[in-house]
C-alpha positions, 0 to 999 in steps of 0.5 A: 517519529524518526526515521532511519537514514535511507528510510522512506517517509511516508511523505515520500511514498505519498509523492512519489507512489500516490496511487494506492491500493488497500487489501483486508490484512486477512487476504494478505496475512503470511503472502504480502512479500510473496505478493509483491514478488510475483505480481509486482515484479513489473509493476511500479510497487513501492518497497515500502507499503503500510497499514490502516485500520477502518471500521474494525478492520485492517487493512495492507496498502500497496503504493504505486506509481503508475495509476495504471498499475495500481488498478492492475493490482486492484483488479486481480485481488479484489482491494479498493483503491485508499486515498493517501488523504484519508490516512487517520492523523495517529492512532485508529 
């Protein structure tokens, strides 16, 4: 896959925003950005999130790099903490 010049890899985000939070895409849907801005303003988010998809289910990632944030973030929406290991190799 490229990337753009600039752009964050996921490798990158993984070392560098270990601690990860997911969120149901559906409690998300339309508010991510706004979710980020408000909540987030303080808080060590990456700019860049991404998705996954387990058991029938999508979901957002929200990445971070203070632990202490990221259950922050966890516990005032309810998400579970995603392991970056976990990530499915392609598709699904």
């Amino acid at each position: 896959m490229m990337r753009r010049k600039g752009e964050l890899s996921r490798r990158m985000i993984e070392r560098d925003w270990p601690h990860q939070v997911a969120l149901r895409a559906d409690q998300v849907r339309g508010k991510s950005s706004e979710i980020k801005d408000e909540f987030c303003r303080e808080l060590s988010v990456c700019p860049r999130g991404h998705s996954v998809r387990r058991d029938g289910i999508d979901y957002v990632v929200f990445c971070f790099s203070n632990p202490a944030h990221a259950d922050l973030f966890r516990e005032h929406f309810g998400g579970e903490r995603f392991d970056p290991e976990d990530r499915s190799k392609g598709r699904g």
